[in-house]
KEKE-3310 file (N, C-alpha, C; in steps of 0.2 Angstrom, whole numbers, plus 5000, padded with zeros to 4 digits):
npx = (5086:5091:5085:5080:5090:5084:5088:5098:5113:5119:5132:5138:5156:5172:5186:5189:5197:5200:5189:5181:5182:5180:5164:5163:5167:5160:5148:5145:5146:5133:5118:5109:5109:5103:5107:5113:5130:5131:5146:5150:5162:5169:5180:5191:5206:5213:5216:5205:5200:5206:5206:5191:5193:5202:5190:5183:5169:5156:5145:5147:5147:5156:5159:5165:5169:5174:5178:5175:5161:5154:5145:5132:5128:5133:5128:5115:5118:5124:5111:5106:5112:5104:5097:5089:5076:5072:5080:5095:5102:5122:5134:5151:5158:5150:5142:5136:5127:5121:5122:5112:5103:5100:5090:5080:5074:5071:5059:5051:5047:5041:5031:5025:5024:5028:5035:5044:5059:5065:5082:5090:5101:5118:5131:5149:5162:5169:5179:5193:5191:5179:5161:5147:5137:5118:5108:5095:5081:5074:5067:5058:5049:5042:5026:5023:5005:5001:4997:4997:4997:5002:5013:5013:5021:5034:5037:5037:5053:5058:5060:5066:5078:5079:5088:5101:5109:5114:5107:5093:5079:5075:5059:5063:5059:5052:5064:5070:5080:5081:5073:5080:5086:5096:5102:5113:5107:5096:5094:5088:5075:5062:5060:5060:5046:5036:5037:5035:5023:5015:5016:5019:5029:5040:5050:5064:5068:5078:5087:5100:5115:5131:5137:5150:5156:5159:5170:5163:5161:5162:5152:5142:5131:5130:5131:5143:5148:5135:5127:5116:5108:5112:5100:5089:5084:5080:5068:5060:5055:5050:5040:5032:5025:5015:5000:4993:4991:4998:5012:5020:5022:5028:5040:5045:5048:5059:5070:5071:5078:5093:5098:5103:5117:5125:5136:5143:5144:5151:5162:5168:5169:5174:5174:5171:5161:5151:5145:5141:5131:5123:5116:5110:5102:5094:5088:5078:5072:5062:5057:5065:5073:5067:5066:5075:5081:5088:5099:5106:5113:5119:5130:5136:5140:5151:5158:5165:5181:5185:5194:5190:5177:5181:5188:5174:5166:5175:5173:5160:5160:5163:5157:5143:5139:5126:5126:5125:5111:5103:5090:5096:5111:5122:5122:5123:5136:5144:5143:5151:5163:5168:5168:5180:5189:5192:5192:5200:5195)
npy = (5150:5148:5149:5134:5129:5131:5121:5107:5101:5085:5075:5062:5054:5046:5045:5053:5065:5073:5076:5078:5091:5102:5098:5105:5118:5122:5121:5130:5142:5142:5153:5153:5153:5149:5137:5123:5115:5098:5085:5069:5059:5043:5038:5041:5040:5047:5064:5070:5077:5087:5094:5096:5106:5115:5126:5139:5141:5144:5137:5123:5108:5096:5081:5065:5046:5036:5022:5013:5012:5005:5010:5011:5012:5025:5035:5034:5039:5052:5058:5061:5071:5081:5097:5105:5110:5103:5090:5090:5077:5073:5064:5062:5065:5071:5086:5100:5105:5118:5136:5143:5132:5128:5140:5139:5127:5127:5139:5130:5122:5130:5132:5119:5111:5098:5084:5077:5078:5076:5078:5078:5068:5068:5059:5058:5053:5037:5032:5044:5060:5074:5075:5061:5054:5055:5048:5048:5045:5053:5069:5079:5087:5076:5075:5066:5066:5067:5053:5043:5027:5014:5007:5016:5026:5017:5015:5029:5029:5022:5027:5039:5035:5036:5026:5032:5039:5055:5070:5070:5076:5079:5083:5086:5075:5068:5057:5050:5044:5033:5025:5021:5004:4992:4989:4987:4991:5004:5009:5020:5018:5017:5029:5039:5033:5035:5046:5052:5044:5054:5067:5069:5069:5076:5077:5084:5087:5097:5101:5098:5087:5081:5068:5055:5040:5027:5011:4998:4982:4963:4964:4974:4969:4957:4951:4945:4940:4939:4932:4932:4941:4959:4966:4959:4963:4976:4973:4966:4976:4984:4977:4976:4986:4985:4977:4962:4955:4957:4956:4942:4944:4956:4954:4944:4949:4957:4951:4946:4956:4952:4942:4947:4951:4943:4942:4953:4952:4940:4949:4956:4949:4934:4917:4908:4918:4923:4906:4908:4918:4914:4903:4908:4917:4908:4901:4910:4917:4903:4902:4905:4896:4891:4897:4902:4909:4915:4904:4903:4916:4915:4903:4909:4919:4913:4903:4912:4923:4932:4942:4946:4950:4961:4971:4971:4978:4989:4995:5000:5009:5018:5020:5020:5034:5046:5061:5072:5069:5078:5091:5104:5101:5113:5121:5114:5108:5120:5124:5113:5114:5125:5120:5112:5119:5128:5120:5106:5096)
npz = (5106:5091:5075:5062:5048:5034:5022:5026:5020:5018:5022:5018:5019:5015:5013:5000:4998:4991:4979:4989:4993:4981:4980:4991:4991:4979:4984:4993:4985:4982:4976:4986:5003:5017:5024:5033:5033:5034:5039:5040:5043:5038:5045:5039:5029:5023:5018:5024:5034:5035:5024:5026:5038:5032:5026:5035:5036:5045:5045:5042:5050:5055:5059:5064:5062:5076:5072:5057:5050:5040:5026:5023:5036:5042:5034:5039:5050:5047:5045:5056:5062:5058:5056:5047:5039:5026:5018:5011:4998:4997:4985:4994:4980:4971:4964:4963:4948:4946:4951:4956:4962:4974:4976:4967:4970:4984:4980:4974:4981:4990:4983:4979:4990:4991:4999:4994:4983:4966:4960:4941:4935:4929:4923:4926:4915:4914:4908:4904:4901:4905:4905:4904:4900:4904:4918:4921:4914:4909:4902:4906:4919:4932:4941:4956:4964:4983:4991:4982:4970:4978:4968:4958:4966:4967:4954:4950:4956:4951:4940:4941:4946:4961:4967:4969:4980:4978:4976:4982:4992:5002:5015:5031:5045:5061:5068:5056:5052:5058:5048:5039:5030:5032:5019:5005:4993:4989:5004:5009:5006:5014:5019:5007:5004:5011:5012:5000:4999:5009:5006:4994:4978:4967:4951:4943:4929:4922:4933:4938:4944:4946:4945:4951:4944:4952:4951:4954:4964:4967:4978:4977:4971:4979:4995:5004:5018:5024:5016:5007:4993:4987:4985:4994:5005:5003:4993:4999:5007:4998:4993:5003:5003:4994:4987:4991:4980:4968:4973:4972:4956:4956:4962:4955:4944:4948:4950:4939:4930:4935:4927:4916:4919:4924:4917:4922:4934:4934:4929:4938:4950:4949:4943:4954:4963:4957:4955:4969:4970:4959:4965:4976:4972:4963:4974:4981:4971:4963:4954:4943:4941:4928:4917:4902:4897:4907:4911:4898:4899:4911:4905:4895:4899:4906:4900:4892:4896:4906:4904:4891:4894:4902:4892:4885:4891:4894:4880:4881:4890:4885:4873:4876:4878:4882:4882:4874:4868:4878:4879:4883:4882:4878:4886:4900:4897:4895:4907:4914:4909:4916:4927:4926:4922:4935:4944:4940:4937)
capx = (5088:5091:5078:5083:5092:5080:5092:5105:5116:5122:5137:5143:5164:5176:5192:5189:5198:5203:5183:5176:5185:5178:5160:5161:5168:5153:5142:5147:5145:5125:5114:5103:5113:5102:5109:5119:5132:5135:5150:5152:5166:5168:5185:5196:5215:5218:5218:5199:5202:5213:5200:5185:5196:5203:5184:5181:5162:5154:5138:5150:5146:5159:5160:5171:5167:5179:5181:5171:5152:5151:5143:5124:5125:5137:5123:5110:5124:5123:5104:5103:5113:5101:5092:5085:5068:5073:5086:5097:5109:5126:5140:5158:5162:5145:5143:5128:5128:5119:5123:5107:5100:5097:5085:5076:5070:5068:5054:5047:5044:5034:5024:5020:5024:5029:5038:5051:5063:5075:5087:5093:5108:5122:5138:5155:5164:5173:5187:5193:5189:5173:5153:5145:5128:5111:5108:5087:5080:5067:5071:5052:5048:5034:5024:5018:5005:5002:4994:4996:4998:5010:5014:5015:5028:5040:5038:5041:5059:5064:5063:5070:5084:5082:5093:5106:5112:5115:5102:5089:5079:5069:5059:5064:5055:5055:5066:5070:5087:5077:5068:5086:5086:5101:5103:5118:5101:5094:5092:5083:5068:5058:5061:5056:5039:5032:5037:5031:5015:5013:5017:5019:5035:5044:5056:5066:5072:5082:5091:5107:5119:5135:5139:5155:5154:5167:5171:5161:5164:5155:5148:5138:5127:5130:5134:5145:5146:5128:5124:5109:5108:5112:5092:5082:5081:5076:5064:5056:5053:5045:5033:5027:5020:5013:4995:4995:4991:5005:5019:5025:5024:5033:5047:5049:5050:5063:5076:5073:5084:5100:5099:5109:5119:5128:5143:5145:5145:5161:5170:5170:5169:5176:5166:5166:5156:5147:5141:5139:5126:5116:5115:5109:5097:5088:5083:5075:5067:5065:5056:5071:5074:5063:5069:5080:5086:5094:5105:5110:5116:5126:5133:5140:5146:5154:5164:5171:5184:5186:5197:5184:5173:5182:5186:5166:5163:5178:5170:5153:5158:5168:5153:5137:5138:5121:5125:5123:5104:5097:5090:5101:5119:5125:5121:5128:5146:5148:5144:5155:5169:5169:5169:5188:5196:5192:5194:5204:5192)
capy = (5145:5150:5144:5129:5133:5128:5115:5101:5099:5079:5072:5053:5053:5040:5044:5057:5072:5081:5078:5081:5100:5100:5097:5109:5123:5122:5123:5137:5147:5145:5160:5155:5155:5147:5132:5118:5109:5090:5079:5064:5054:5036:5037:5041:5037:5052:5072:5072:5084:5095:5097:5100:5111:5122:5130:5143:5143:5140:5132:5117:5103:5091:5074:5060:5041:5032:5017:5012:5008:5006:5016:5012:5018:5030:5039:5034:5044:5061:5060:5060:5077:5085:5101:5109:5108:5099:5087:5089:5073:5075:5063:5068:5066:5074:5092:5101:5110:5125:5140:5146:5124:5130:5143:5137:5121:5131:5142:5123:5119:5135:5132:5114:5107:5091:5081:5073:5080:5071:5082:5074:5064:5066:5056:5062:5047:5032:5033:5048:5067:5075:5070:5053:5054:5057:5042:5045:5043:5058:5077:5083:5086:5074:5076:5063:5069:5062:5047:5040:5021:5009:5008:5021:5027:5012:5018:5034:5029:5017:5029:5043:5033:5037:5022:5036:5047:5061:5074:5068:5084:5076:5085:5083:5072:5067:5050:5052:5042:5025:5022:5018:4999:4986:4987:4989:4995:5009:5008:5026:5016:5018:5036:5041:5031:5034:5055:5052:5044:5057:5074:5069:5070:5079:5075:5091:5085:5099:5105:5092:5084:5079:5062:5052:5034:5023:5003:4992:4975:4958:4968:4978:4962:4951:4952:4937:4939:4938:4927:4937:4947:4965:4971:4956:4970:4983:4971:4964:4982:4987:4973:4976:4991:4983:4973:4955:4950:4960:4956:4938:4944:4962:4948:4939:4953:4963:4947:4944:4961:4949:4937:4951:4956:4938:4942:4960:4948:4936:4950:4959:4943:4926:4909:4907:4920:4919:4903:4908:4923:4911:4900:4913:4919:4902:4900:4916:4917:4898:4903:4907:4888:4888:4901:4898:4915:4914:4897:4907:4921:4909:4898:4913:4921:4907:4901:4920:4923:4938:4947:4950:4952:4968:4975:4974:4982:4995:4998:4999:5014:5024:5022:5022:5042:5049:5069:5077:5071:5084:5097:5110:5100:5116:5126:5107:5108:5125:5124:5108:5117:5129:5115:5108:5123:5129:5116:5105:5088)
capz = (5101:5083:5069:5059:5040:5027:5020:5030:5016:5022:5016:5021:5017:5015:5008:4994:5001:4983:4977:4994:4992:4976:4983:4999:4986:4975:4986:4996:4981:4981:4978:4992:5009:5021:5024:5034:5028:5037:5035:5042:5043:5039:5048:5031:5032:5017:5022:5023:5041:5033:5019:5030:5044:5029:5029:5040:5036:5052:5045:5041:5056:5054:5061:5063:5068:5078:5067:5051:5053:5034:5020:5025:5041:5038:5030:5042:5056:5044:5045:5065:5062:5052:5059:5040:5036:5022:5019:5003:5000:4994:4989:4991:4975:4967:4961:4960:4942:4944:4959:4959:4963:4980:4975:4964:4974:4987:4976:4972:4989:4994:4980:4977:4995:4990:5002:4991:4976:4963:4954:4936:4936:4924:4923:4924:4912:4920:4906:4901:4904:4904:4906:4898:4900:4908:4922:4921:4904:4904:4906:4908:4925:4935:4948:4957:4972:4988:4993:4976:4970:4977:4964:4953:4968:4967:4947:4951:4960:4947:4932:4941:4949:4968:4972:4969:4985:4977:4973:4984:4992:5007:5020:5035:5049:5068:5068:5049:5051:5061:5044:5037:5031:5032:5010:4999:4988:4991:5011:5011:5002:5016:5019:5001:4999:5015:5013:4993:5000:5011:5003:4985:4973:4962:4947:4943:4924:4922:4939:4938:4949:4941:4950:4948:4945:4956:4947:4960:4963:4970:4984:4975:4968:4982:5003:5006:5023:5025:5011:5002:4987:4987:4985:4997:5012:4999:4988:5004:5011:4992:4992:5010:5003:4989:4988:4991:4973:4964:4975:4968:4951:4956:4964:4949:4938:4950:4951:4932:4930:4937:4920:4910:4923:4922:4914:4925:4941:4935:4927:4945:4954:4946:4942:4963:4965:4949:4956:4975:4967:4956:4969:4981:4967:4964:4979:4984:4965:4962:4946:4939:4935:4923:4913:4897:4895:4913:4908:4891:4901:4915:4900:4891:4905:4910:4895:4888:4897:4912:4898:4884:4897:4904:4885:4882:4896:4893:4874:4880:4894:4880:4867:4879:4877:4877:4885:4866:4867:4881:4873:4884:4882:4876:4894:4904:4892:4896:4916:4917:4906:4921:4933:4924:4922:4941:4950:4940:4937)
cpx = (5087:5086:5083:5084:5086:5083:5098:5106:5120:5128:5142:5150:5168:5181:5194:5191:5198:5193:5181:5176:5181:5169:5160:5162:5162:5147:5142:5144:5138:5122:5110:5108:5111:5100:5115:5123:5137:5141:5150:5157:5169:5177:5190:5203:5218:5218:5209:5197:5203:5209:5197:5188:5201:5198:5183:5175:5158:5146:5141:5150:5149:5159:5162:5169:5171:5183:5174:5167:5149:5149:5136:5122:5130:5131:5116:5113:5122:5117:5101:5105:5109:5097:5088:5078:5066:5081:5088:5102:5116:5133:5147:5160:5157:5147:5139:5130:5127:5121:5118:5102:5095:5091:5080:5069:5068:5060:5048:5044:5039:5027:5019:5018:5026:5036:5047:5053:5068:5076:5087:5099:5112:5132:5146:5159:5169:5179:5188:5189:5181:5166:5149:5138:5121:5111:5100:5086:5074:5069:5065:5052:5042:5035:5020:5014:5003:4995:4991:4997:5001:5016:5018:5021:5033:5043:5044:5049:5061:5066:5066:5077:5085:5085:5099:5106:5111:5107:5094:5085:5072:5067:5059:5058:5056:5059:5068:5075:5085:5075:5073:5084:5094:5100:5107:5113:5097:5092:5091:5077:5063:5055:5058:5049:5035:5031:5032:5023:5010:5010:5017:5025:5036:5051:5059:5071:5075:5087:5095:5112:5125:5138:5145:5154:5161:5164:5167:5162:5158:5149:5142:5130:5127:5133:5135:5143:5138:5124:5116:5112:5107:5105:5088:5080:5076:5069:5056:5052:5047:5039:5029:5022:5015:5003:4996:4995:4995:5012:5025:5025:5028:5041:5049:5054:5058:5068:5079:5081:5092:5102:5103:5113:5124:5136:5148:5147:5151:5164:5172:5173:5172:5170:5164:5161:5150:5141:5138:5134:5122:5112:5111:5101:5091:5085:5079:5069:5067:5062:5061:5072:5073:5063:5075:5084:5092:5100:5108:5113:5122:5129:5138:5145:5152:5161:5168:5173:5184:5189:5193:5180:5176:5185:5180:5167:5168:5173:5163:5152:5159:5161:5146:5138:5130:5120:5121:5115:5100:5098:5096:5108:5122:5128:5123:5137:5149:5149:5151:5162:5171:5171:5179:5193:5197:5195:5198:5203:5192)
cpy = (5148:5146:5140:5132:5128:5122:5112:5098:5092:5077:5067:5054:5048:5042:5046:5066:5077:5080:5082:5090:5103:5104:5103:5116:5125:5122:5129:5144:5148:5150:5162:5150:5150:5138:5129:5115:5103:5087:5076:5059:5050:5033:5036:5041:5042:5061:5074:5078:5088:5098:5101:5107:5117:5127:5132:5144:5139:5136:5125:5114:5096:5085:5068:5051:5038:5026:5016:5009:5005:5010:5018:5016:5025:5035:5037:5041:5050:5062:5063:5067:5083:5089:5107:5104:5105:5095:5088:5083:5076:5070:5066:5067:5070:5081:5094:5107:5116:5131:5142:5139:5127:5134:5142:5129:5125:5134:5135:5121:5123:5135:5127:5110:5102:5090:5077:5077:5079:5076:5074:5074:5065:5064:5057:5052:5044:5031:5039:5055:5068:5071:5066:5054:5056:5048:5042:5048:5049:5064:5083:5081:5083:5075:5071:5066:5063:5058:5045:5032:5019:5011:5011:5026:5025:5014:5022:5036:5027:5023:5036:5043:5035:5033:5026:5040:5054:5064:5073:5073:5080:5081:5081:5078:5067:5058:5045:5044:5034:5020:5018:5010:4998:4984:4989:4994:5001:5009:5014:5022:5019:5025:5040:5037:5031:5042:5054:5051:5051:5065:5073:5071:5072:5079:5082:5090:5092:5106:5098:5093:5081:5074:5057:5043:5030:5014:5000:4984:4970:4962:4973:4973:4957:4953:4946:4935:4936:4933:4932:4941:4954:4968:4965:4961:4972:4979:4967:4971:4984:4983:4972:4981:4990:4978:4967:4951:4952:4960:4951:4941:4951:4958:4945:4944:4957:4957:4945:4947:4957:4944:4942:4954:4949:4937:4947:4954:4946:4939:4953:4955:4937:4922:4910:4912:4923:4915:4902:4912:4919:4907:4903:4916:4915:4901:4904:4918:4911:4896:4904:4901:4888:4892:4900:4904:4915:4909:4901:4912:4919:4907:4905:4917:4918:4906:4907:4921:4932:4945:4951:4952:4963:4973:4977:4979:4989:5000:5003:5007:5021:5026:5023:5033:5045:5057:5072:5077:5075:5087:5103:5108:5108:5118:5120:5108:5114:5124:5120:5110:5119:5126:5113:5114:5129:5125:5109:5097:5085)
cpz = (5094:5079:5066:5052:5038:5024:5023:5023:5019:5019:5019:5017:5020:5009:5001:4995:4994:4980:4983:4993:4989:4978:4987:4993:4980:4979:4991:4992:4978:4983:4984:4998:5017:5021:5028:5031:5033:5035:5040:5039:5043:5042:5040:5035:5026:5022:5020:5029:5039:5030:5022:5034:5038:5027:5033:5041:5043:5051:5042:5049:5055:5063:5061:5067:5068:5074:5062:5051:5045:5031:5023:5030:5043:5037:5035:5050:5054:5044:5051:5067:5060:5055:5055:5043:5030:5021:5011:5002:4995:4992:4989:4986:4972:4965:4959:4954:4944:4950:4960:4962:4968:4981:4971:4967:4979:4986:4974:4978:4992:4989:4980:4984:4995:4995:4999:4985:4974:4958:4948:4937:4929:4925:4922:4919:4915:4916:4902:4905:4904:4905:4900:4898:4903:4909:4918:4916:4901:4905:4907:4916:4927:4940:4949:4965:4976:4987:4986:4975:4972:4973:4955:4956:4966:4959:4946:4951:4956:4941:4934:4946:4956:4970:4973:4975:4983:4973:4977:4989:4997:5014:5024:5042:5054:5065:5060:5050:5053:5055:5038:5035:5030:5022:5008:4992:4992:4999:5013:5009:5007:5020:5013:5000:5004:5014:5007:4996:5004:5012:4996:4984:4968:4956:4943:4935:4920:4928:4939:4943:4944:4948:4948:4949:4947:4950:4956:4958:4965:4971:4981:4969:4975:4992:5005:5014:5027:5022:5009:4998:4989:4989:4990:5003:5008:4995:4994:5007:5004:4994:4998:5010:4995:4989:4985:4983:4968:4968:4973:4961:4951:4959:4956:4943:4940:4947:4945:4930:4930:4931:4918:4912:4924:4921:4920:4933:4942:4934:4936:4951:4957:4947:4949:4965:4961:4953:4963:4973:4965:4959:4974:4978:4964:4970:4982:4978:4962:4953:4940:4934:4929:4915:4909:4896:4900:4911:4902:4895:4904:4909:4897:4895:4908:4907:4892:4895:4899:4904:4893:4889:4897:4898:4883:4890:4894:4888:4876:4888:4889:4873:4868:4879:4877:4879:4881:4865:4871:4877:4876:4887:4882:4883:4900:4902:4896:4905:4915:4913:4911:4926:4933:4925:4931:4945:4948:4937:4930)
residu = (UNK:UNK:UNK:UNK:UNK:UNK:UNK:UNK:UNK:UNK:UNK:UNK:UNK:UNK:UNK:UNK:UNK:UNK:UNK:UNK:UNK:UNK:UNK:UNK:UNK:UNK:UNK:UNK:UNK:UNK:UNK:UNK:UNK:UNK:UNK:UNK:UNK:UNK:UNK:UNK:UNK:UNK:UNK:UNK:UNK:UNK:UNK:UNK:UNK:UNK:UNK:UNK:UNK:UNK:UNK:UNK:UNK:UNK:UNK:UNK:UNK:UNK:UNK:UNK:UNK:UNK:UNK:UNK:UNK:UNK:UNK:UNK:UNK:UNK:UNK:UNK:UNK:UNK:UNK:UNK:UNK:UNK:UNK:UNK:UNK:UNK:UNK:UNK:UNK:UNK:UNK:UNK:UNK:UNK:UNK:UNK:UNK:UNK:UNK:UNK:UNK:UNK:UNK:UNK:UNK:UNK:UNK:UNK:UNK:UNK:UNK:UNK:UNK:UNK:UNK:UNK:UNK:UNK:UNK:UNK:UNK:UNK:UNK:UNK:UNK:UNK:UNK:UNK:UNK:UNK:UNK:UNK:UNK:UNK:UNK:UNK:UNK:UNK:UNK:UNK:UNK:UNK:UNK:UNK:UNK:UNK:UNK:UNK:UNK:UNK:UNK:UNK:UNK:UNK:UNK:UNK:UNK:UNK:UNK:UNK:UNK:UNK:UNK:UNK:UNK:UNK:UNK:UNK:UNK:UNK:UNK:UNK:UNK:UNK:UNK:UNK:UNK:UNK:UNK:UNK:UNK:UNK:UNK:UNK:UNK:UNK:UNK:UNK:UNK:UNK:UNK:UNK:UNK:UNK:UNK:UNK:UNK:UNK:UNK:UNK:UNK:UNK:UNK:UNK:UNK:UNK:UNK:UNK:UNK:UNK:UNK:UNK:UNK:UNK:UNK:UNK:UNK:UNK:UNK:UNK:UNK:UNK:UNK:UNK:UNK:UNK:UNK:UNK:UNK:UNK:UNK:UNK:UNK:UNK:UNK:UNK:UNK:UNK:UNK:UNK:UNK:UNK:UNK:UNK:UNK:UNK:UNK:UNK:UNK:UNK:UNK:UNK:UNK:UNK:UNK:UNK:UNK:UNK:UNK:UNK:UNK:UNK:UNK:UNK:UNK:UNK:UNK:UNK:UNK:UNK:UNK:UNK:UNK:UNK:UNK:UNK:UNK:UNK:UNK:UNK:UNK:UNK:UNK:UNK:UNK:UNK:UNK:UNK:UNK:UNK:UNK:UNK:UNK:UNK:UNK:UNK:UNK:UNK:UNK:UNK:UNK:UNK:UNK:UNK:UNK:UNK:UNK:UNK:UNK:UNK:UNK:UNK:UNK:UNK:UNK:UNK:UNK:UNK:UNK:UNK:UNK:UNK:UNK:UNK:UNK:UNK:UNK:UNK:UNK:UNK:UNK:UNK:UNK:UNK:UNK:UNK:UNK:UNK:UNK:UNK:UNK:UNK:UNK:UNK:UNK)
# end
């Protein structure tokens, strides 16, 4: 039996063959070699075949699911594959900046050991050419080690955005794929805070990922079908690792978040599902009621009109810009300059 590669590059697909390319193309070209690279296939209806099958590289391990399992387990599927010693995630449309990424985490893992590692995020722009912003808000690298606060994990994940797939640098572990939940919201939660607990974490604020952002809709707030809000799995699963006496007020505070978020709901949505949301949101946070900011939020959402709605929202992707403030924009402009006149993005 052959030793396992150091890294199972995973990669959940649906219907992005010209990114996917993109993707497998750039990563190919990492300085450090020992590595898988997964695809799973959520049963695409574009030339996502053709893609994969025009690589000859035989550490490519393509796979294909009969009919479409969704996104969640979809990515719980490309885990079950995984025979690195750490897991890197990828999605098809991502891009990891640097070629040397691979080696460089590498070098981080033999020294610090830490079980978990999040690349920085930066945002390729929703209208127009070029990249928009840094997603996580710090660019110093933390370290949290293991068996640290609850709390100061669940931190950890908020402020360096692990709800994101991409960039996510997880050692491997028996039965990894089972710990999946049933969430539109982060449904690895429980894969990262048990590793973090156990090995300790890494925030890597300058090794980047250039991730593309798609227009979401309802569903990404709300699972009709099922009637619950997008995060009650994920918010349930947080507060089980939480101690009894910080859990309603970590609830209240998480659902608050949905007050300003109001307007985003109808313009994707309309008033019905506006009102099946808020509906669904009282009664899981019945504190909400009571709350006056909530009602100002519904109310104004309510009366402006879908139109203005989706002009603020255009304005506010066009002007939200923060790239220029990392300190090393320059050495980001140039890589990603590289990226457009190669491959075409």
């Amino acid at each position: 039996m052959t030793n396992p590669p150091f890294f199972s590059i995973v990669i959940p697909t649906y219907n992005r063959a010209k990114f996917l390319k993109t993707t497998l193309l750039i990563i190919l070209k990492q300085t450090f070699q020992d590595f898988e690279l997964i695809i799973s296939n959520n049963c695409s209806t574009d030339e996502t075949v053709e893609v994969v099958q025009s690589f000859k590289d035989k550490r490519i391990r393509y796979f294909e699911n009969k009919k479409n399992i969704g996104a969640e387990m979809n990515m719980k599927k490309v885990l079950t594959y995984a025979r690195g010693k750490y897991l890197f995630t990828v999605g098809d449309d991502d891009f990891i900046l640097y070629k040397d990424t691979f080696d460089e985490i590498k070098k981080i893992i033999d020294d610090k050991k830490v079980g978990f590692i999040r690349l920085n995020l930066i945002e390729r722009k929703f209208i127009g050419e070029g990249i928009r912003r840094s997603i996580v808000k710090v660019n110093d690298d933390i370290l949290l080690k293991k068996n640290a606060d609850p709390q100061k994990i669940i931190d950890f994940f908020a402020i360096t955005a692990a709800s994101h797939w991409a960039g996510l640098v997880i050692k491997n572990q028996k039965n990894m794929a089972n710990k999946i939940i049933e969430s539109v919201e982060t449904p690895w939660i429980k894969i990262l805070f048990e590793t973090t607990q156990k090995y300790g974490a890494l925030f890597l604020g300058k090794n980047y990922m250039i991730i593309t952002w798609s227009q979401g809709g309802i569903l990404n707030h709300y699972e009709l079908k099922k009637n619950r809000l997008m995060g009650e799995n994920y918010l349930n699963t947080v507060i089980s690792y939480l101690p009894k006496s910080e859990r309603k007020n970590f609830k209240l505070q998480y659902y608050k978040k949905f007050i300003i978020l109001q307007p985003v709901i109808k313009l994707y949505g309309g008033i019905t599902q506006l009102v099946i949301f808020d509906r669904r949101l009282l009664f899981v946070e019945k504190r909400l009621r009571y709350n006056i900011l909530f009602w100002i939020s519904l109310s104004v959402a309510l009366i402006v009109p879908r139109s203005l709605w989706k002009f603020v929202r255009i304005v506010q992707h066009r002007t939200n810009d923060t790239i220029r403030e990392l300190p090393d924009f320059d050495k980001i402009q140039k890589r990603y300059i590289y990226f457009q006149k190669t491959y075409g993005l």
